[in-house]
C-alpha positions in Angstrom: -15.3 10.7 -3.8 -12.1 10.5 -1.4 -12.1 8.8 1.9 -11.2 10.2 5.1 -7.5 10.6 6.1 -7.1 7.5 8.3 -8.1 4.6 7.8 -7.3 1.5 10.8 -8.2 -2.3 10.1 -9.3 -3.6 13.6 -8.4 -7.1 13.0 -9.7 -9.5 15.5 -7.6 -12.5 15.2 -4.3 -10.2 15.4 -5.3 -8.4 17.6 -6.1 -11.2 20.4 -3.0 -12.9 19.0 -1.0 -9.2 20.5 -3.1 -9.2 23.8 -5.8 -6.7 22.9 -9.5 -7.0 22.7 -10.9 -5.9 19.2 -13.1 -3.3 21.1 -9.8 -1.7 23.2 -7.9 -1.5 19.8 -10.2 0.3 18.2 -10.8 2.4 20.7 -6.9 3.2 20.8 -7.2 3.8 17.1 -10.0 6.7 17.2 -8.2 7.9 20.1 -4.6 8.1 17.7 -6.6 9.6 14.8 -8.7 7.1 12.9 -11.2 8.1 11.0 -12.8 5.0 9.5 -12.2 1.8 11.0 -12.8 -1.7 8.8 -13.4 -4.6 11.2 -12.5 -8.3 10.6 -13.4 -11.0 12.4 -12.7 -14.1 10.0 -12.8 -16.5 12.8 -15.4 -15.4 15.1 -19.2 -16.3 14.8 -21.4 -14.0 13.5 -23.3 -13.2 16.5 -19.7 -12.6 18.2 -19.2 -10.3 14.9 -22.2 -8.8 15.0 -22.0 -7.5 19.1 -18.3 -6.2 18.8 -19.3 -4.3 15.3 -22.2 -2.6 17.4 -19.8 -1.9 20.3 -16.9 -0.2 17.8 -20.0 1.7 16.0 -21.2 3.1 18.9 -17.7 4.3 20.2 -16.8 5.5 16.7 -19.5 8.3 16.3 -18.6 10.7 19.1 -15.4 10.8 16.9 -17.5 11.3 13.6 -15.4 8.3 12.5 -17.0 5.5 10.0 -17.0 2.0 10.4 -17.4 -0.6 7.8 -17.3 -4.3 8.2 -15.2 -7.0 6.3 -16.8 -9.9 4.3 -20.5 -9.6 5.7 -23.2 -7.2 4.6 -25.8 -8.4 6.5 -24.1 -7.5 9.8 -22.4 -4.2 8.8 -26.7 -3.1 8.1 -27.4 -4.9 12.0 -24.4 -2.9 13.5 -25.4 0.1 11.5 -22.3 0.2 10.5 -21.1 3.0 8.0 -20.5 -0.1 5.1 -18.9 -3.0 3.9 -15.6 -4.2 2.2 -16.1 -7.2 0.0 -12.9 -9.5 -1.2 -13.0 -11.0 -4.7 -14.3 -14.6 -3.0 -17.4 -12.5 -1.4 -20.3 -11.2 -2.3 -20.0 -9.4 -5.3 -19.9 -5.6 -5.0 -23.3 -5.2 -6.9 -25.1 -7.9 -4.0 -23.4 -6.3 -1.1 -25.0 -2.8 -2.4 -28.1 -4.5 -2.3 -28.0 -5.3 1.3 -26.4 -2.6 3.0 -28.3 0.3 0.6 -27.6 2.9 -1.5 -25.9 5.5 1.3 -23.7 3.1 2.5 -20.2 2.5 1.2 -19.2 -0.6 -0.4 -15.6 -1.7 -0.6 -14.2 -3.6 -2.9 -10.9 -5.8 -3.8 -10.3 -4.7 -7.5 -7.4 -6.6 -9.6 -5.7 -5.6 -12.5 -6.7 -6.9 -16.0 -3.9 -5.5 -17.7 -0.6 -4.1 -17.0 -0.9 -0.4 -15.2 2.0 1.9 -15.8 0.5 4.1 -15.2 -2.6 3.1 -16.3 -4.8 0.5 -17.5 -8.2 -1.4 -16.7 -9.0 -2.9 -12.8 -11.5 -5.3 -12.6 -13.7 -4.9 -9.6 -16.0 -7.8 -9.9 -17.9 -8.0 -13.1 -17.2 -4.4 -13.6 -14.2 -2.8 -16.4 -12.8 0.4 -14.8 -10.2 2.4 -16.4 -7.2 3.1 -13.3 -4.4 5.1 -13.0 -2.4 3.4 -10.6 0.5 5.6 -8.1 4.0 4.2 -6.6 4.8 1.6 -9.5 3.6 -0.6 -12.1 1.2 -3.5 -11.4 1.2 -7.0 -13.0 -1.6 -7.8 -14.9 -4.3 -9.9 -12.1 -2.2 -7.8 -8.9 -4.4 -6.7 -6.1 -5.2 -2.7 -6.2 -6.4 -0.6 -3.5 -8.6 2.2 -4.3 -7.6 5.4 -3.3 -9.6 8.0 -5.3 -12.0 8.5 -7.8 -11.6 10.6 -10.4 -14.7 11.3 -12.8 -14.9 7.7 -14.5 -11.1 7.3 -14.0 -10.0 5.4 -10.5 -6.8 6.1 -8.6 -5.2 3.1 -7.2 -2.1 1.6 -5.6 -0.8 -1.7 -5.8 -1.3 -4.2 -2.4 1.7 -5.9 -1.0 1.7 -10.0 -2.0 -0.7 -11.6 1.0 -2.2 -8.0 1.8 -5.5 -7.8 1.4 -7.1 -4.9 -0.4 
């Protein structure tokens, strides 16, 4: 599996904090090039949520891009979004699969259960993946994203401290 090239986070509570509406920003990021788009919306109800998903996956597929929401499984499926990304205090991985189906993709924070130089184990809930990690060592319990997988092996990176995966 790899992803497509690149990937925007339409954040809603930065981007109202900058003077842009969720829905514009996004639309500026398929316009630069995005070609899957995560939404967040930690702060804004889930009907609020749910409508600007919809909007963002309706202006996404003209551009063949994919959309997947933060946090909430239930309104990725509504939107008909592309997926969801799940953080470590969510749903796990294995629940959010059985909302959203098993075509849809299904993010994933992933921390590291031992030392990976260059590689290891990642945790990614109650799952034990072997990792090979690129651009540095990562602490035993640090944050990985996934970038790649690579027959049973995963290709990660490590997240910056407060980034979320």
């Amino acid at each position: 599996m790899s992803l497509p090239g690149l990937y925007a986070v339409v954040d809603a509570e930065v981007a109202t904090a900058h003077g842009w509406a969720p829905v514009d920003l996004a639309a500026a990021m398929l316009a630069g090039g995005a070609t899957l788009l995560q939404i967040r919306g930690k702060q804004l109800s889930s009907a609020a949520l749910l409508d600007v998903s919809r909007q963002i996956v309706r202006m996404a597929a003209p551009f063949g891009a994919l959309v997947v929401v933060n946090d909430r499984a239930d309104v990725a499926v509504l939107a008909g979004a592309a997926g969801v990304h799940v953080g470590q205090d969510d749903l796990s991985p294995a629940d959010a699969r059985a909302i959203v189906g098993a075509d849809a993709l299904v993010g994933a924070v992933a921390t590291a259960r031992d030392r990976l130089d260059p590689e290891g184990y990642v945790r990614i809930g109650h799952e034990l993946w072997r990792a090979r990690v690129r651009g540095g060592a990562v602490e035993k319990g640090g944050a990985v994203r996934l970038l790649e997988v690579r027959g049973l092996t995963l290709v990660v990176e490590r997240t910056q401290p407060g980034e979320r995966a």
